[in-house]
C-alpha positions in Angstrom: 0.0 0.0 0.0 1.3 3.3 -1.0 2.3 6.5 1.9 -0.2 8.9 1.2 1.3 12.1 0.0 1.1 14.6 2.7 -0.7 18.2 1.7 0.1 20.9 3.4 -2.9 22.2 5.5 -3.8 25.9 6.0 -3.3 26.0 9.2 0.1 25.8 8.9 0.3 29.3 7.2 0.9 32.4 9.5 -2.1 34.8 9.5 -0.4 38.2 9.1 -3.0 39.7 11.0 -3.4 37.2 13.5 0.1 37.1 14.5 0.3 40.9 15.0 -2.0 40.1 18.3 0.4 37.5 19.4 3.1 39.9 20.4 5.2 38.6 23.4 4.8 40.6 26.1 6.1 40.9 30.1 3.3 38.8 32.0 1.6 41.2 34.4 0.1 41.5 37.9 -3.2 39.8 36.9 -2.1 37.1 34.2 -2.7 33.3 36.0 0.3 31.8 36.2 1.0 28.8 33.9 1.8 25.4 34.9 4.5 23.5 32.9 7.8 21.3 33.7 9.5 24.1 32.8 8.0 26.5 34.9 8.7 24.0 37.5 11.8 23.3 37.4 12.6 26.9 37.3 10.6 27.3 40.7 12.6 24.4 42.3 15.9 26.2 40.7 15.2 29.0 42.3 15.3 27.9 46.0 18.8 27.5 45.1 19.4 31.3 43.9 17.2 32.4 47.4 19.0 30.3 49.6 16.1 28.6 51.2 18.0 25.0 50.9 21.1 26.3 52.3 18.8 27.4 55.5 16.4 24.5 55.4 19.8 22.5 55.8 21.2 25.0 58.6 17.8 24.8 60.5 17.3 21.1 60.5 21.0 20.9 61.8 22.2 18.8 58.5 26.0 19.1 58.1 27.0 20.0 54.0 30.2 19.6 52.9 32.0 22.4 51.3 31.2 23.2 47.4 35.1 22.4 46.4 35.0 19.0 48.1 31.4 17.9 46.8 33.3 18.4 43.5 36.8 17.4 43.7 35.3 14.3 45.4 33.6 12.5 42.5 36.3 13.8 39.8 38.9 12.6 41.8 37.5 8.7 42.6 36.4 9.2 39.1 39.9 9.8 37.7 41.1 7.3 40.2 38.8 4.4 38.3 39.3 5.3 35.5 43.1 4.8 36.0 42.4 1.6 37.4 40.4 0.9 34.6 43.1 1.4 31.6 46.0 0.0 34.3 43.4 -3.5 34.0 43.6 -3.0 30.2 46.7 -2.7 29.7 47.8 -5.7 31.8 45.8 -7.8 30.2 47.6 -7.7 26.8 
């Protein structure tokens, strides 16, 4: 059975004069927000900018490690491995 050949529907056109309504614009005092995954996640990225997980952690007493170690930690076992890893090669030949 043959694809059907695809047609290109009118909808697909821009209306000239309908798209000059659509201009993007700042959302204002008494626009609902919208709810999306992106909107979301930029909510839960913004606790991070406001600090309120830094002082959730302080207040419940929960010990962080400094920024440089929770970084140098994994690159460094990480570089470790994968030394390990291509030592293992290598002796295997």
């Amino acid at each position: 059975m043959p694809m059907p050949k695809l047609r290109p529907s009118p909808e697909r056109y821009l209306d000239p004069a309908g798209e000059a309504a659509r201009v993007a614009r700042l959302a204002g005092d008494g626009d609902v927000p919208i709810v999306s995954p992106v909107h979301r996640l930029q909510h839960e990225l913004s606790m991070f900018e406001r600090g309120e997980v830094a002082a959730a952690a302080a207040a419940d007493g929960e010990y962080r490690y400094p920024g440089w170690f929770r970084v140098a930690f994994p690159v460094g076992v990480s570089a470790v491995l994968w030394s390990a890893i291509i030592w293992g090669i290598q002796a295997l030949r």
